[in-house]
C-alpha positions in Angstrom: 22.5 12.7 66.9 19.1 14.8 65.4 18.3 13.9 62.3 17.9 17.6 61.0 17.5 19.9 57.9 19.8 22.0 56.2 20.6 25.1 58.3 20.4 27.3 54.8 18.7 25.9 52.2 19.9 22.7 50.6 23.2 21.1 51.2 26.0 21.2 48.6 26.9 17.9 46.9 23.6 16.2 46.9 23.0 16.9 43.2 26.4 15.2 42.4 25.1 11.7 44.4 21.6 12.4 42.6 23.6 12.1 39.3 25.9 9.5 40.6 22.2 7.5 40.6 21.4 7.3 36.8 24.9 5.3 36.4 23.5 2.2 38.0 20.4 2.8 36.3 22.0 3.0 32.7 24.3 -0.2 33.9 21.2 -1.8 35.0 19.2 -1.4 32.2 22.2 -2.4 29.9 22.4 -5.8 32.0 18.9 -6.3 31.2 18.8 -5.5 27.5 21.5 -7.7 27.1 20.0 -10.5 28.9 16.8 -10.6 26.8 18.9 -9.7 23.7 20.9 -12.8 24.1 17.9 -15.3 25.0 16.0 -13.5 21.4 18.9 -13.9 19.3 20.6 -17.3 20.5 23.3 -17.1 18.1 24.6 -13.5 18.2 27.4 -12.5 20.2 26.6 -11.4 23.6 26.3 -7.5 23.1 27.0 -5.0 25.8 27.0 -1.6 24.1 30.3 -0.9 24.5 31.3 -4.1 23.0 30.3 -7.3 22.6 31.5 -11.0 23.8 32.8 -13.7 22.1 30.3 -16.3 22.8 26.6 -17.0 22.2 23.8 -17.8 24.4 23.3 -21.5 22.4 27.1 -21.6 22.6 27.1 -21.9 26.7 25.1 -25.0 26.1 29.0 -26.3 25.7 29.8 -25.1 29.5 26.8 -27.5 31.0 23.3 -28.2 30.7 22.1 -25.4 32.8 24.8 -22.4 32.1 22.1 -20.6 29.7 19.6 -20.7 32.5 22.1 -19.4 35.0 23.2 -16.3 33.0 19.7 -15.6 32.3 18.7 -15.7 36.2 22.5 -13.9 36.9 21.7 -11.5 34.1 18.3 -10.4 34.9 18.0 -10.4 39.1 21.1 -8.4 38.8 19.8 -5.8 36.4 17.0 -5.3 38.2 18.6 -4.9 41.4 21.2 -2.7 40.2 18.3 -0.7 38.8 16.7 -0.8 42.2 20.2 0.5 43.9 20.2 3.0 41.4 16.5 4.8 42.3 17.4 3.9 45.8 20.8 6.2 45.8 18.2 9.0 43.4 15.7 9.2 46.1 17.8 9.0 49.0 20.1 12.1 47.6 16.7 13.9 46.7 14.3 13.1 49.9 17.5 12.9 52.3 20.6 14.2 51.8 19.2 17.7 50.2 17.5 18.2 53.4 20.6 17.3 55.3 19.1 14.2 56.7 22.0 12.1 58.4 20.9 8.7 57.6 20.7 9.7 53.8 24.5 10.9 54.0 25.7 7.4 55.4 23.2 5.4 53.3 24.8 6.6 50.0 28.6 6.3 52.0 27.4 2.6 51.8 26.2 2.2 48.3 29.9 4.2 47.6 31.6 1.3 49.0 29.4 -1.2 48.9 28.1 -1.0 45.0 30.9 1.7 43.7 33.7 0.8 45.0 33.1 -3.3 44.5 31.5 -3.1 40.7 34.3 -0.8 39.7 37.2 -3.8 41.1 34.7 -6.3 39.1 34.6 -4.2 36.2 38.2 -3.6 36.0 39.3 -7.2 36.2 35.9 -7.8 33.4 38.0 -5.3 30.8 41.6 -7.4 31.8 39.7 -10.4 30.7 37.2 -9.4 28.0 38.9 -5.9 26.7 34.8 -5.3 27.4 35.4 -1.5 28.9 32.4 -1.5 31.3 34.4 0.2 34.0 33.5 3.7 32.3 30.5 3.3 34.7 31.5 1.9 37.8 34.1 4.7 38.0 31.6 7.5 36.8 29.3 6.1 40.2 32.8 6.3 41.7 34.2 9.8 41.1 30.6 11.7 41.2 29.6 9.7 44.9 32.8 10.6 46.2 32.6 14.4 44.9 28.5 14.6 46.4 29.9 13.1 49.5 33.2 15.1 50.4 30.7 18.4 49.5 28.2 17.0 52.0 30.6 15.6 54.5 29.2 18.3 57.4 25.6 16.6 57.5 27.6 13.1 58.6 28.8 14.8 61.1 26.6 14.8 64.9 27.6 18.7 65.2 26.7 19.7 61.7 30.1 20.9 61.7 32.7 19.4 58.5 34.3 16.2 59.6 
């Protein structure tokens, strides 16, 4: 169980999970910008670049006294934390899994499952309700995690050897 370089050179896939890192960051952002967008234009539609809502921010006034506070809060800690995922999965892939560093390998097989996996089930049943397609980005994370990971697969492994 040694925590140890690449044999020869870099290891193959870790530029697909360095990628896979600016999704989050994009979605992130996006979550934020929509956030403050909503709280300095009250009465515009909640917009989400690839479409928009079909309520307000004054409107969720009509859900309960606090709703607007708790979609502000919602809105903004989970941008930033998504953000935070996203440099987290950028730097791991660049400081750990290039160097063939185990712990980097099963870090970003976490944030696969973990964030990929679950925003992409969220995302899907958000387009069945709002017709809102956010999963484009979920499924992105998705598709170029699981392609940096397969390609990296050996450096799981205790041997070094593909698993």
């Amino acid at each position: 169980m040694t925590d140890r370089p690449a044999e020869h050179g870099h290891v193959p896939g870790w530029r697909f999970t360095f990628v896979a890192g600016f999704v989050p960051l994009v979605a992130g952002l996006t979550i934020l910008l929509a956030t403050w967008l909503a709280t300095v234009r009250p009465d515009a539609p909640y917009w989400l670049v690839v479409g928009e809502l079909n309520f307000t921010h004054r409107s969720l006034a009509e859900a309960g006294s606090h709703a607007a506070e708790w979609i502000d809060v919602n809105g903004s800690v989970s941008g930033v934390n998504i953000v935070a995922a996203a440099i987290g999965v950028m730097v791991a892939s660049r400081f750990g899994l290039r160097e063939g560093r185990r712990w980097a390998w099963w870090f970003l097989a976490f944030c696969f499952v973990w964030v990929g996996l679950h925003d992409a089930v969220m995302a899907t049943k958000f387009l069945v309700a709002t017709g809102v397609p956010l999963l484009i980005l979920p499924y992105t994370y998705c598709v170029l995690m699981a392609i940096g990971l397969i390609r990296s697969r050996r450096v799981a492994s205790p041997s070094g050897r593909d698993v």
